[in-house]
N, C-alpha and C positions, 0 to 999 in steps of 0.2 A: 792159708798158712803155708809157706813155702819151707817144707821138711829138708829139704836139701843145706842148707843155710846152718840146719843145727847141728850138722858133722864136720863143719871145716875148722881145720887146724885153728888155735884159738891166736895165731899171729894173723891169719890170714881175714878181711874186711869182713864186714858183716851189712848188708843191705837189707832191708826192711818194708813195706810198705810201712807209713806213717797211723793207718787204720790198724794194723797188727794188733789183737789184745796182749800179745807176749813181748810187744816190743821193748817197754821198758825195762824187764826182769830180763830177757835174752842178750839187748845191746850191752847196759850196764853190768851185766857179768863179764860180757868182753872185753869192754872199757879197762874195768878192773883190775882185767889179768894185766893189762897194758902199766899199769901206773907202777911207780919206782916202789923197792921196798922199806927205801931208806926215807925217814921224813923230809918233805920238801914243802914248797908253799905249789899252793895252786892256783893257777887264773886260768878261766876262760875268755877267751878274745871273740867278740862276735862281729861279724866284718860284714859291712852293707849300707847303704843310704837309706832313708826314708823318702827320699824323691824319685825310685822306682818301683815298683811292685812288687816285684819277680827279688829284686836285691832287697830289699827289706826283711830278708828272712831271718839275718844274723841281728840288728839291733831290736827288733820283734822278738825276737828269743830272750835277748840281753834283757830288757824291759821284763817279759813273764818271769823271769827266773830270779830279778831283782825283788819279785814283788812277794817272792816266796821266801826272801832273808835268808839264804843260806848263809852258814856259819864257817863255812873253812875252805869256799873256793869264792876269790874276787875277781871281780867281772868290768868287762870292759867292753863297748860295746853297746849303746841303749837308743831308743828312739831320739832321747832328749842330748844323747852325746856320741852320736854314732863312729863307729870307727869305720874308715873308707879311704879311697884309694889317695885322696889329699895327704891327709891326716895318718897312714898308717904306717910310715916311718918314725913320725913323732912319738906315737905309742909305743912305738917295740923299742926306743930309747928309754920312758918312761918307764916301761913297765921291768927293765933291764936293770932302770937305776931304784926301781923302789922296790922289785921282788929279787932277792939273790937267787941265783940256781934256780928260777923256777918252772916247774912245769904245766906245759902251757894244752888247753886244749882249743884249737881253734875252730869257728865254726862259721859258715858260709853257706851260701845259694850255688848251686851246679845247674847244668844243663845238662841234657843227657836223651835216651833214647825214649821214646813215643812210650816205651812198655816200663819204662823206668819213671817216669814224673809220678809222684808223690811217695817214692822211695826215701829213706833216710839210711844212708852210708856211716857206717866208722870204719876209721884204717888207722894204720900206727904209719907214724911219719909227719911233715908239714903239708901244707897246702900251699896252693900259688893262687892269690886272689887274682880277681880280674882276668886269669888265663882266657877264659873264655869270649872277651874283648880285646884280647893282644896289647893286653896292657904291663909295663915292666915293673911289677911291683915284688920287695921280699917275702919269701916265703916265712911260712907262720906255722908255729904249733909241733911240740912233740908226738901228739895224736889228732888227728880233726874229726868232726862230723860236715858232712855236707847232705842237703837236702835238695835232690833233683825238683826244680820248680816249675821247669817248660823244658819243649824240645831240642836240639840242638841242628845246627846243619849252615844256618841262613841268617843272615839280618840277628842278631845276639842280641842284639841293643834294643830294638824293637820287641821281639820277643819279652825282653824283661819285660820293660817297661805295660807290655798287655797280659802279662799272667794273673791268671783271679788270685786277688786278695785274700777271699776264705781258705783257699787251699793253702797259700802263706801263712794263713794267720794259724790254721788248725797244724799246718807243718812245726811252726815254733811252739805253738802249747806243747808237743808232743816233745819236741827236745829239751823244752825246760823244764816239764816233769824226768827226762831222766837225768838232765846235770842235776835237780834235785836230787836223785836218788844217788848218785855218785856222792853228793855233799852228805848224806845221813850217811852212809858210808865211812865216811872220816872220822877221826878223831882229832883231839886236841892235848898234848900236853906244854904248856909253858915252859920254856920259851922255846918249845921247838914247833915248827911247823906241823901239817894237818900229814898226818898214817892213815893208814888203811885200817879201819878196826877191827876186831878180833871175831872169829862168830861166836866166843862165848860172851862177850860185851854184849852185843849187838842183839843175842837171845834171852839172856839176862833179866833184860829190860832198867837195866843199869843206864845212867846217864854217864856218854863218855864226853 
């Protein structure tokens, strides 16, 4: 457990190993703090192919996270409808024209250092897909998570394309359990978009 992590400023990223037993309660408190006060809708964007390993991280997430029916954050992003570097202008049009004001968390594969692969990152701000391929795509997302999959330095492409699968695949279980907990988080009242819920709702055991 890396004690350091639990004293920084609550603007400031929060990295994780993805084995962390505290991850999901420590990152999603962070999350949290990040999100507006006023109702808004939520989508998460999850950005990746399925035709490389390493980038399969974001529609592998989209997929787990689909399968768990969360209730007040829509998702974009899934094995069967991936969002990627083709395609992810058309969605940030779409998803402009069907969610008003909304707030976006995006989430993606990084690269990163030897002692950082199988880390998971949040930070407030967007991301730039593809950076790591020198590719010129819009940035995404009022907060993101990204999950270091492999090394960085050399050959990016290659690298993707040979990162183990299990580490992928156990990387996305872990983040789809906590946009889960992000989503139990929320509430709902008609016709306004998903709030933050109360922790007397939430301890209650009241259905909000």
């Amino acid at each position: 457990m890396n004690l350091i992590n639990r004293f920084v400023p609550k603007n400031d990223k929060l990295q994780l190993l993805h084995t962390d037993p505290t991850l999901t309660d420590a990152m999603s408190e962070r999350l949290i703090s990040w999100f507006p006060k006023t109702p808004r809708e939520y989508v998460v964007v999850c950005i990746g192919t399925d035709r490389s390993t390493g980038d399969a991280l974001g529609p592998l997430t989209g997929s787990f996270f689909s399968e768990r029916k969360p209730k007040h954050i829509n998702i974009y992003g899934t094995l069967a409808d991936p969002v990627h570097a083709i395609n992810l202008k058309d969605h940030i049009k779409l998803i402009n024209a069907q969610h008003k004001d909304a707030f976006i968390i995006a989430v993606d594969a990084s690269l990163g250092k030897l002692s950082s692969v199988g880390s998971i990152i949040s930070d407030v701000g967007s991301l730039k897909p593809g950076a790591a391929l020198n590719k010129d795509l819009p940035s995404v997302g009022n907060i993101h998570i990204t999950g270091v999959v492999n090394i960085s330095g050399f050959m990016e492409y290659s690298i993707l394309q040979n990162t183990r699968l299990s580490l992928v695949v156990d990387m996305a279980k872990s983040i789809a359990a906590l946009l889960e907990t992000l989503d139990q988080q929320l509430t709902y009242n008609r016709p306004l978009p998903a709030i933050i819920a109360s922790n007397q709702k939430r301890n209650s055991g009241v259905e909000v």
